[in-house]
C-alpha positions as CSV (number, residue, x, y, z in Angstrom):
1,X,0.0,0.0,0.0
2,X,1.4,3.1,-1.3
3,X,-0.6,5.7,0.7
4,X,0.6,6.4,4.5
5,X,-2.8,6.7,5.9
6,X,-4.7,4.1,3.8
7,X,-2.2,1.8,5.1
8,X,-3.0,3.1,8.8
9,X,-6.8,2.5,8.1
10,X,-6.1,-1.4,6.8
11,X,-3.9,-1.9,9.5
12,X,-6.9,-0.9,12.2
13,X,-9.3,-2.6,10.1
14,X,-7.2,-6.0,10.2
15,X,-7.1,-5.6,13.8
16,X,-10.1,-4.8,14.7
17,X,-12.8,-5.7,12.2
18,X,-14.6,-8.0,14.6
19,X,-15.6,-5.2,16.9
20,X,-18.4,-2.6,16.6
21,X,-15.9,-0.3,13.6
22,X,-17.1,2.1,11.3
23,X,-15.9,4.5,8.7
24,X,-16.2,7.1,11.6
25,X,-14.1,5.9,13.5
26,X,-11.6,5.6,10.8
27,X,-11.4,9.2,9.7
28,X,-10.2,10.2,13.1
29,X,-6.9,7.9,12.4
30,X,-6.2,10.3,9.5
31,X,-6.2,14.0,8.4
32,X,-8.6,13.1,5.5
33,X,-12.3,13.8,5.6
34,X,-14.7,11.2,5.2
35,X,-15.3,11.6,1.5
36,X,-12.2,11.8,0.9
37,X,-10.8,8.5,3.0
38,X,-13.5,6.7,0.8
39,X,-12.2,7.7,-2.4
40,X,-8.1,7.0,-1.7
41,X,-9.0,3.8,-0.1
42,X,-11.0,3.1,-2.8
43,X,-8.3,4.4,-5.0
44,X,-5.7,2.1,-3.7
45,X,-7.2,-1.2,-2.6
46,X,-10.1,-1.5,-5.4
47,X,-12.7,-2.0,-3.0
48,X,-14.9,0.1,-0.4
49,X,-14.1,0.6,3.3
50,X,-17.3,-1.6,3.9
51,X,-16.4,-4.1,1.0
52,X,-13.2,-4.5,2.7
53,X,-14.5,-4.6,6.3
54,X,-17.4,-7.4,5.2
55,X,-14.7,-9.1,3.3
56,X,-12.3,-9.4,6.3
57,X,-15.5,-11.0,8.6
58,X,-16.6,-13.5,5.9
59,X,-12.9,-14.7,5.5
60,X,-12.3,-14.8,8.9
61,X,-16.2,-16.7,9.7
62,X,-14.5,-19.2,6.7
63,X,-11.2,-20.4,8.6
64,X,-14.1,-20.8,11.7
65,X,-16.4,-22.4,9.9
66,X,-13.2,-25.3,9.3
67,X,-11.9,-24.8,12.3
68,X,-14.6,-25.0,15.0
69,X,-17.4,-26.7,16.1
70,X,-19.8,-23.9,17.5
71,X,-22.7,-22.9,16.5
72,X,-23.0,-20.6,13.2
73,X,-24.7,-17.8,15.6
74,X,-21.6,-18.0,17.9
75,X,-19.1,-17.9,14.8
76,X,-20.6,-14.8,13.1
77,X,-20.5,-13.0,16.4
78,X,-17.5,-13.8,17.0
79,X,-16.4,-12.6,13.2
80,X,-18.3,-9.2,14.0
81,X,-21.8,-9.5,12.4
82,X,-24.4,-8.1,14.6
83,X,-26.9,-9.3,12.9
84,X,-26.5,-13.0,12.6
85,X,-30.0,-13.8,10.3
86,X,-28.9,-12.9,7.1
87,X,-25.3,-14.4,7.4
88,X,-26.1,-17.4,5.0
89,X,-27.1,-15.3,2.4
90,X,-24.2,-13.1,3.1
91,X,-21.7,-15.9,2.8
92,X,-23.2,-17.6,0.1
93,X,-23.1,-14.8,-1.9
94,X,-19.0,-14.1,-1.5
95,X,-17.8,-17.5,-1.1
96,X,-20.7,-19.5,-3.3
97,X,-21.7,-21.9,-0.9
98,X,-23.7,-21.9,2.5
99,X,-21.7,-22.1,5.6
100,X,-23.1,-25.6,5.8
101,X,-21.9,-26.7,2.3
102,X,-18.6,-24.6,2.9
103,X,-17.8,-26.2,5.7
104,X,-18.2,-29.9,4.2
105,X,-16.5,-29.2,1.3
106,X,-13.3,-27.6,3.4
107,X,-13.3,-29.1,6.8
């Protein structure tokens, strides 16, 4: 990553994307206004801040998903979605399979 402060903002999303984070709370890490956070970050890594927050959670809900034996509800909370009733759909739609299927095809 090329740009100083998109850097710092991956960096805080990587660590910290299972928490309650927001694009708010990113444009305090840097001297760039919200609009204008969106577009270099957009700029440099090819995807939104939200695209790259959501991606980070379903990735992370994945290596779960082959790795644990909780409950789906416990997993996505624990990969940061609040709202655990859509995270099928969610999943199925970035990684092409259920949870469920995903996790018999990998584990």
């Amino acid at each position: 990553i090329s740009n100083d402060y998109i850097s710092m903002v991956v960096q805080k999303i990587e660590d910290n994307f299972t928490s309650d984070i927001d694009i708010d709370n990113l444009t305090h890490l840097v001297p760039l206004s919200r609009r204008n956070l969106e577009v270099k970050f957009k700029e440099e890594m090819g995807t939104t801040i939200y695209q790259f927050i959501l991606n980070c959670r379903i990735d992370y809900f994945a290596d779960l998903l082959i790795s644990s034996e909780r409950t789906l509800y416990d997993m996505a909370l624990e990969s940061g979605f609040n709202d655990c009733k859509n995270i099928s759909r969610i999943f199925k739609k970035h990684k092409g399979y259920t949870p469920v299927e995903y996790k018999n095809k990998f584990a």
